[in-house]
C-alpha positions in Angstrom: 11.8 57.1 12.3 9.2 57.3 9.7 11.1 56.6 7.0 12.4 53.1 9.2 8.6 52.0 9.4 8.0 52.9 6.2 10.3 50.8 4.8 10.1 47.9 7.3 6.1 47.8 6.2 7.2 47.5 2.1 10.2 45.2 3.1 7.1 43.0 4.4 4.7 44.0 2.1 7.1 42.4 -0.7 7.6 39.4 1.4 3.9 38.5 1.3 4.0 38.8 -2.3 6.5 36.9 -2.7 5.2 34.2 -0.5 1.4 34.8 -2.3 3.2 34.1 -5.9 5.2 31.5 -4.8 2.5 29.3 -3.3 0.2 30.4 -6.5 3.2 29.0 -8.8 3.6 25.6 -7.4 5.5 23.4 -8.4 8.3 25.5 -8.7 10.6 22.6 -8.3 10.8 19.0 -9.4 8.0 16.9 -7.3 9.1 13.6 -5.5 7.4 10.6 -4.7 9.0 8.0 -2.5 7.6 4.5 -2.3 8.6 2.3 0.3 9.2 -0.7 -1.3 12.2 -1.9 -3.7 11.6 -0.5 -7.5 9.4 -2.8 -9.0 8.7 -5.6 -6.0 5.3 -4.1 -5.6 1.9 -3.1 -7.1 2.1 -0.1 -5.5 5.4 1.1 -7.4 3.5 0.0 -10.3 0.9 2.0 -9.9 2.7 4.9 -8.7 5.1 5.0 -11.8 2.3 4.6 -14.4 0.3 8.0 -12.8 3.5 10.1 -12.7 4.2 10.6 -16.4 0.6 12.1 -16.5 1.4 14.1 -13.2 4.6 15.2 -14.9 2.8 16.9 -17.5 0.1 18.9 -15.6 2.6 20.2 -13.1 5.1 21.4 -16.1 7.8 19.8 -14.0 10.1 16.9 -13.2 8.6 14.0 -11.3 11.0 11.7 -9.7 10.2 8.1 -7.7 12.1 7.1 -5.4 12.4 3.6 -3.4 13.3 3.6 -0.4 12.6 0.4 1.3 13.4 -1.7 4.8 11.1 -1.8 8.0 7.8 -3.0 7.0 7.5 0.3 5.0 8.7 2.7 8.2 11.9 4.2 6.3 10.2 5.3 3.7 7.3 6.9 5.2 9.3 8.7 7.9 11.2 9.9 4.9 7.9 11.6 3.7 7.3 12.8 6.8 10.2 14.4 7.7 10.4 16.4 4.4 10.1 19.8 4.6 10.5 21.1 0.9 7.0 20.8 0.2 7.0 19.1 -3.0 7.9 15.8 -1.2 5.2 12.9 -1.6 4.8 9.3 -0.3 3.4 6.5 -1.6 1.4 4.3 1.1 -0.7 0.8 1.2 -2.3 -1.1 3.6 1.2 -1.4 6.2 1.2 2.6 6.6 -2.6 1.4 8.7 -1.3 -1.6 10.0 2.0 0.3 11.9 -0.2 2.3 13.5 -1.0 -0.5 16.0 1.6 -3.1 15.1 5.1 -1.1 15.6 5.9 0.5 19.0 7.6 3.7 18.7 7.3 5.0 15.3 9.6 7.5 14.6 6.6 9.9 12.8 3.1 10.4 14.3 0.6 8.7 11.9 -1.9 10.8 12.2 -0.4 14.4 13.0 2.9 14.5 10.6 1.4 13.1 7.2 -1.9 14.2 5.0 -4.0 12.2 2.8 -4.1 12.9 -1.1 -5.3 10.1 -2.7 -6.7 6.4 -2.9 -5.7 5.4 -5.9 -6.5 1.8 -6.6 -6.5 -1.9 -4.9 -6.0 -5.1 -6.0 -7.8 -8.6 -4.9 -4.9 -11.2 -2.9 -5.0 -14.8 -3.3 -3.9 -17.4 -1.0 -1.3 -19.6 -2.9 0.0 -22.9 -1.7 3.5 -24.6 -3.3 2.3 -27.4 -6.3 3.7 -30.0 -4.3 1.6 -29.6 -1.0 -1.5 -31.8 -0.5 -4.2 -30.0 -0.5 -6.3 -28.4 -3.3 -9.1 -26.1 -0.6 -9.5 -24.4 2.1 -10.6 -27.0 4.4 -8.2 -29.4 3.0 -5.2 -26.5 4.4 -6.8 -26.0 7.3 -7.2 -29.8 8.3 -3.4 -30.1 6.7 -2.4 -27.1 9.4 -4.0 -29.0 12.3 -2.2 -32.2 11.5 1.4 -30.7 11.7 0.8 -27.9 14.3 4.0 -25.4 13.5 5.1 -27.0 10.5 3.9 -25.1 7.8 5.5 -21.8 7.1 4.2 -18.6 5.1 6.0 -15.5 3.5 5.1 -12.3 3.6 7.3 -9.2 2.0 7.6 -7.7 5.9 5.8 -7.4 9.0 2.7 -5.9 8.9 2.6 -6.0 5.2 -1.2 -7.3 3.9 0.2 -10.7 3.3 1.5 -10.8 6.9 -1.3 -9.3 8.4 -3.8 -11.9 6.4 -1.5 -14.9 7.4 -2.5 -13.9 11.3 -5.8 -13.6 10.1 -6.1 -16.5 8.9 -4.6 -18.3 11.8 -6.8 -16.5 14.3 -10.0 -17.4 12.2 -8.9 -21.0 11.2 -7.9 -21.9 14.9 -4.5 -23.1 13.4 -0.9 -22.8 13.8 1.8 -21.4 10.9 5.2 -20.1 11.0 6.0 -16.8 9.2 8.5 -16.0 7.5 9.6 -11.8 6.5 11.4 -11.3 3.4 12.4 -7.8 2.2 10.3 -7.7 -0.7 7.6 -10.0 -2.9 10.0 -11.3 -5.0 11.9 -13.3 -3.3 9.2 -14.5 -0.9 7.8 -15.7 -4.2 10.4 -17.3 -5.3 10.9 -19.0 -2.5 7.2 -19.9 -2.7 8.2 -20.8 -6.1 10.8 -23.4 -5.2 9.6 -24.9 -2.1 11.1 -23.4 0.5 8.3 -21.9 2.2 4.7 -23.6 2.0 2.2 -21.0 1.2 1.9 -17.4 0.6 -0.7 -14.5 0.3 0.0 -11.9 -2.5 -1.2 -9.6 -5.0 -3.4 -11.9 -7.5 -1.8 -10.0 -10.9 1.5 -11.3 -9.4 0.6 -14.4 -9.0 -2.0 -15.5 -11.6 0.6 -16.4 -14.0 2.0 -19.4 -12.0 -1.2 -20.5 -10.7 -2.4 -20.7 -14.3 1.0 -22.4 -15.7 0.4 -25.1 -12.3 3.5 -23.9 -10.6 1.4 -23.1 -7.4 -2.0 -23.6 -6.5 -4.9 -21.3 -5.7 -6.9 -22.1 -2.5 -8.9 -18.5 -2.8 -9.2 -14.9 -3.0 -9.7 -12.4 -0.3 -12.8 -10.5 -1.5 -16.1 -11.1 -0.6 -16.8 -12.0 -4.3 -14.9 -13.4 -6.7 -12.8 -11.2 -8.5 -12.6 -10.3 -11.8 -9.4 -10.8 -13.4 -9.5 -15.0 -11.5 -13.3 -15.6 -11.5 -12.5 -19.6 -11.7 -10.8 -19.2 -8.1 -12.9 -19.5 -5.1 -13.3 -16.8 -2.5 -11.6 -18.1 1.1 -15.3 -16.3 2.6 -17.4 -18.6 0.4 -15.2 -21.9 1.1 -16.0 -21.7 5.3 -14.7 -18.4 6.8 -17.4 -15.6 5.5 -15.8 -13.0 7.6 -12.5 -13.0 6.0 -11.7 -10.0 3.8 -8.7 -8.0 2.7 -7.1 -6.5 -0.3 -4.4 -4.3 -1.1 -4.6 -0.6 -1.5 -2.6 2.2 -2.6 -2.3 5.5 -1.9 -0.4 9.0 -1.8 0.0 11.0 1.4 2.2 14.4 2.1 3.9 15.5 4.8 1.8 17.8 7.2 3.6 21.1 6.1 2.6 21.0 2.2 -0.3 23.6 1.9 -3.5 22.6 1.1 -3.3 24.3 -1.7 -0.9 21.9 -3.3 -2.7 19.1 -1.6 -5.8 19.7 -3.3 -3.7 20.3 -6.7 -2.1 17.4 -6.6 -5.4 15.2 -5.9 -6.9 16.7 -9.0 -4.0 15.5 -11.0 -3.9 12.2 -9.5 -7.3 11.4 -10.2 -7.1 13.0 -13.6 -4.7 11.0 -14.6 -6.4 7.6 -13.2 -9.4 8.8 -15.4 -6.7 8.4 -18.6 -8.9 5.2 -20.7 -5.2 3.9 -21.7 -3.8 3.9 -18.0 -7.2 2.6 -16.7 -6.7 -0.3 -19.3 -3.7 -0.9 -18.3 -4.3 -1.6 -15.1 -6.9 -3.1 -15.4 -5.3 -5.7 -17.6 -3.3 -6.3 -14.7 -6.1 -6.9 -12.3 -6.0 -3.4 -10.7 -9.1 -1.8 -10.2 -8.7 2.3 -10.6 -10.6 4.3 -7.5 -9.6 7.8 -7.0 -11.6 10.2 -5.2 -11.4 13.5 -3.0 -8.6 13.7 0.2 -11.4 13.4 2.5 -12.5 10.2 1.3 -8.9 9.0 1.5 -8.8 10.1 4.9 -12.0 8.4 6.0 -10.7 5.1 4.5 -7.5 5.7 6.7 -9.2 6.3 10.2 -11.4 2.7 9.2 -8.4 1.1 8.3 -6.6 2.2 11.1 -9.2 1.1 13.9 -9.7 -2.1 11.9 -6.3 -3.3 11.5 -5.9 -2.0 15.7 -8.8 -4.7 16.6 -7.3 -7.7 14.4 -3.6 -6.9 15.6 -4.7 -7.3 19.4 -6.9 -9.9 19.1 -4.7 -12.2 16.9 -1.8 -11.2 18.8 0.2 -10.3 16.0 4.1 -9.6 16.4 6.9 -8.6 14.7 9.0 -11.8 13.4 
């Protein structure tokens, strides 16, 4: 009997330690990141594909992205959710807040089955009209808007995306009336844009800047409350009659609930250690991104805010899925 005890206490004695060194050695595998967009239709798997070389190297192991679009996002994030080998990550933006409030019955629990890492960066949007539409401001869209109630249509890259969720915005604030119209990703809501089919558009200003420059679309304003940097020529829509309205895109990692802290925290410090990289901050900053960063805390702070804010706008705008 003895001896049974005996070695039932060393049998767990060397499952601790194996546990102990295997949570003090992670990442003992190759690290994922999934992104819920398509591979290269969004800032976000920019950003996330320009950090993971650097991440690559301070973890001493693979690091693979992978796109998993559809949904407004929700595939993709219930993918990171529901992975349970702990070396799983998911890239997020300003739809993972958005959901929260905008799509009944999400198959993961927002709060309870994914963790914040990191805030990594945001980018200003611009509201874009096609070259061919009559008006060259704000109030001139607006007036437009009232004059053809229901006729003019906007894209967006999926419900509750930021460019559907600051078409609503928009529409609740302006008192007017526009049809919108989901596509699967930015591209081909821009090109669209591009070619006429759809009348006006909100988007990431670095993907845009180009053809408002070359005078294939025009620029009624930007969504900060200043002007931003990389477009300082273009108006804000706050200073041009609606000095409430405000959005941008974010971007961000979370992990599923079950990854230790440990490797929460570890992962954080790589993150933002490779964000503090001068040639990756110059990079995107050359593309109009602006680099934040910052403890998991702070990220989840700026999640609860988003959340609740997103919840108000969402039920008093009546926003839907289209």
């Amino acid at each position: 009997m003895r001896f049974r005890m005996w070695s039932v206490l060393v049998a767990v004695l060397i499952s601790t330690t194996v546990l102990a060194q295997s949570e003090t050695q992670w990442p003992s595998q190759p690290i994922r990141f999934i992104v819920p967009f398509p591979g290269g239709a969004s800032t976000l798997d920019t950003v996330v594909r320009l950090v993971t070389p650097e991440v690559s190297k301070l973890a001493a192991q693979p690091v693979f992205v992978e796109n998993k679009p559809g949904a407004g996002t929700v595939i993709g994030t219930d993918a990171v959710a529901k992975a349970s080998d702990k070396h799983t990550f998911g890239g997020v933006a300003n739809s993972f807040t958005v959901n929260q409030t905008l799509v009944k019955n999400l198959p993961y629990n927002t709060s309870k089955d994914l963790i914040p890492v990191v805030l990594m960066a945001r980018t200003a949007n611009v509201l874009a009209v096609r070259a061919d539409l009559p008006v060259s401001n704000l109030q001139e869209l607006i007036a437009y808007a009232k004059q053809h109630p229901g006729k003019l249509s906007y894209g967006s890259f999926g419900n509750g995306t930021t460019p559907h969720f600051a078409g609503e915005m928009l529409k609740s604030m302006a008192g007017i009336d526009m049809v919108h119209v989901p596509y699967k990703a930015q591209g081909p809501a821009l090109n669209d844009l591009l070619g006429g089919n759809i009348d006006l558009m909100f988007g990431n200003l670095p993907d845009f800047i180009s053809h408002i420059r070359s005078g294939k679309l025009k620029a009624i304003g930007t969504t900060y409350l200043t002007r931003a940097p990389l477009a300082p020529e273009i108006p804000t829509i706050a200073e041009q009659g609606l000095p409430r309205f405000e959005t941008d895109s974010w971007y961000g990692i979370v992990a599923p609930a079950n990854t230790p802290k440990a490797s929460v925290e570890l992962m954080n410090t790589w993150i933002n250690q490779a964000l503090s990289e001068p040639q990756l901050k110059k990079n995107l900053s050359e593309r109009g991104i602006e680099v934040l960063g910052g403890s998991t805390g702070a990220f989840g702070q700026h999640l609860e805010s988003e959340i609740s804010k997103y919840a108000e706008i969402v039920k008093s705008s009546n926003m839907k899925i289209d």
